[in-house]
N, C-alpha and C positions, 0 to 999 in steps of 0.2 A: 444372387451369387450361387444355390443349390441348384436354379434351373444350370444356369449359367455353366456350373462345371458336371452336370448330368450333360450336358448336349459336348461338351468336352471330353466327357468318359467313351460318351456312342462313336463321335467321331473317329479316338483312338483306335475302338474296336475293329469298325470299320474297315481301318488302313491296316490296321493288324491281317483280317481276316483276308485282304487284298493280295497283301504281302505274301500270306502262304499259299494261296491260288497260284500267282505267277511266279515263284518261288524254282528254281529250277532242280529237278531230282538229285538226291543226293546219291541213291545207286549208282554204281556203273549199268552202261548199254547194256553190258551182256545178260545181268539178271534183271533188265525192263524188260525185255524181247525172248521172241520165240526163235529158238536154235533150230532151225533146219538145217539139214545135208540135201545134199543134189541126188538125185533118182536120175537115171535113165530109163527112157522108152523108147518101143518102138516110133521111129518119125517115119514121115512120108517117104523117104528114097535111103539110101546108104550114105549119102552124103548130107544130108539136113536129118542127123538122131535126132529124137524127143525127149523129152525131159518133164519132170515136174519138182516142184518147190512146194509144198506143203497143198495151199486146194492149187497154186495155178500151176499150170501146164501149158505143152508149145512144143516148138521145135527151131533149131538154128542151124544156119549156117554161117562159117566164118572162111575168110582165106586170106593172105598173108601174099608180099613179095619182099625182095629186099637187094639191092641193087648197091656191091661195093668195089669201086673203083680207085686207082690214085686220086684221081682228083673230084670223087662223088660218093657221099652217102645217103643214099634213101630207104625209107622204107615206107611202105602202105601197108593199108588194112580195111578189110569189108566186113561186115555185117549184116544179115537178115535175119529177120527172127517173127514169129508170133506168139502169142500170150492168149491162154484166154483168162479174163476177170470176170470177175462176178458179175459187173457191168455190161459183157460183153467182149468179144476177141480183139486185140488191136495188132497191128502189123508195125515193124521197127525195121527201118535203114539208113546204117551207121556206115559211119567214113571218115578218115582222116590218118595221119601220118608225120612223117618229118624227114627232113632233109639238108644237106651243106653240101659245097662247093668250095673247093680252096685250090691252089698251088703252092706248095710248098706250105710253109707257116701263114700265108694269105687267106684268108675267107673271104670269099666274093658274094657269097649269098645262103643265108641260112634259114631255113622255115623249122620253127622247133615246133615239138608236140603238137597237134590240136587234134581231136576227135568230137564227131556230132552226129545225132542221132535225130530223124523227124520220125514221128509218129502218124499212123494212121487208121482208118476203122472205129474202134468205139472212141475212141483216145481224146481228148478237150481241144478243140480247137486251138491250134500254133502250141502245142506240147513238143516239147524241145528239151535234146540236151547238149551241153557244151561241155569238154574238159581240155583241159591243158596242161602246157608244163607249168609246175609252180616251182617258187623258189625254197621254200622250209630251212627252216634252220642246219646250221653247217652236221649237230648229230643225225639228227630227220634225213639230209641226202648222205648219209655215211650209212644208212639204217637202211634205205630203199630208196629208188627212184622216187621222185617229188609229184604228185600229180594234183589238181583243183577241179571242182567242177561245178554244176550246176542246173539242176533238172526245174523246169516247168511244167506245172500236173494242174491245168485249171485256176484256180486261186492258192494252189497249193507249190510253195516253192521250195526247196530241196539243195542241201549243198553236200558235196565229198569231196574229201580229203582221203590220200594215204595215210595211212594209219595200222600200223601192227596192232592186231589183235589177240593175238595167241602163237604157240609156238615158237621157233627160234629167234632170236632177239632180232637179228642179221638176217636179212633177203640175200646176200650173195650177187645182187644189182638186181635183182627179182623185184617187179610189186608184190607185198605181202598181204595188200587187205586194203580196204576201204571204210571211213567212220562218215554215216549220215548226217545230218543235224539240221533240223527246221528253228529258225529264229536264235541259233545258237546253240539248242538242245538236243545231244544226239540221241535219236529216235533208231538206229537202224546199222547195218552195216555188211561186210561180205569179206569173208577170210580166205584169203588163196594160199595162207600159207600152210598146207599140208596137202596128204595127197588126194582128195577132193575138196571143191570149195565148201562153205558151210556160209547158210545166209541168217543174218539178224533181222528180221521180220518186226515192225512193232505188234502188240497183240491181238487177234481179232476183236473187231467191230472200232479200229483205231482207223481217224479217217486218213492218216498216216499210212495205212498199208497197203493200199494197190499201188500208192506211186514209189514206195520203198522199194517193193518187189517190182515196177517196171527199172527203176533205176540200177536196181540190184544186177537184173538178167542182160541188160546193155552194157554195164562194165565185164559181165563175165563174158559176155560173144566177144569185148574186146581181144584182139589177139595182140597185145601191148610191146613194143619191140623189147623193151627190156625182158621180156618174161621169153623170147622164143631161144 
């Protein structure tokens, strides 16, 4: 019976000590992560500036149309960008938009949000990102445009949500920001709501941080129709 409830006592501990392992942080994102602001540098041309985010660096270009008719709305959005990581430089071209047709109170054909990003250069083989319209709760699309997404970085997968961060409570139909989160846990994030973005980094030597920071710099090239 002594052996019996010692091997009962270890077990406990065990699942105890398991428990606070997987245990998810009780901080908020903001004091897990590193606060960086956006820098400007010089880039290669007048039209693709440079920039850096804490060590990585790069340069982007974005551009925008938007097409409004009686019976048509569209809009597009491009993206180019590179990075360099610690790993090595990787290149980003991003794409997507949204659009309706109607007459009158009819809708004939409606293609809502989607935006996608392929990677290339150092970047993990089929490194992808996808966002789109979400639905969020009736205060969430009162607060700001709804967005979802979801970045693949190797074995590393990655989701975003809209999410206020800071600042005014109210986007005014603006995105205000974006919350990371790996397996549930947000790790990360990117605030537009002021007047330069500010990115939530996890902390160095987090294996969490190049694809943070890739994810990070492809939702800011976005040029989001809500925000123009």
């Amino acid at each position: 019976m002594k052996l019996a409830s010692l091997l009962a006592a270890a077990a406990l501990a065990a699942a105890t000590a398991a428990a606070s392992q997987t245990a998810a942080p009780t901080a908020p994102m903001t004091e897990r992560t590193d606060r960086i602001g956006l820098q400007g540098r010089r880039g290669p041309s007048l039209f693709r500036p440079g920039f850096a985010v804490a060590e990585y660096t790069g340069s982007a270009s974005s551009r925008s149309s938007s097409t409004r008719l009686p019976w048509q709305s569209r809009d597009m959005a491009r993206a180019e960008f590179d990075l360099a990581l610690p790993g090595g430089s990787i290149q980003g071209d991003c794409g997507g938009g949204q659009s309706h047709r109607q007459i009158l109170w009819i809708t004939f054909d409606r293609e809502p949000l989607s935006y996608e990003c392929q990677y290339s250069g150092a970047a993990p083989a089929d490194a992808r990102l996808t966002l789109a319209l979400s639905r969020g709760s009736l205060l969430a699309r009162l607060q700001q445009p709804q967005r979802a997404g979801e970045l693949v970085w190797g074995d590393i997968v990655l989701r975003a949500e809209t999410k206020r961060i800071g600042g005014l409570p109210f986007g005014g139909g603006r995105v205000m920001g974006y919350v990371f989160s790996r397996d549930g846990v947000e790790i990360g994030g990117l605030d537009l709501n002021g007047f330069r973005p500010t990115f939530y980094l996890p902390p160095q030597g987090s294996p969490d941080r190049d694809a943070a920071a890739v994810l990070a710099i492809s939702l800011f090239a976005f040029q989001d129709p809500a925000n123009r």
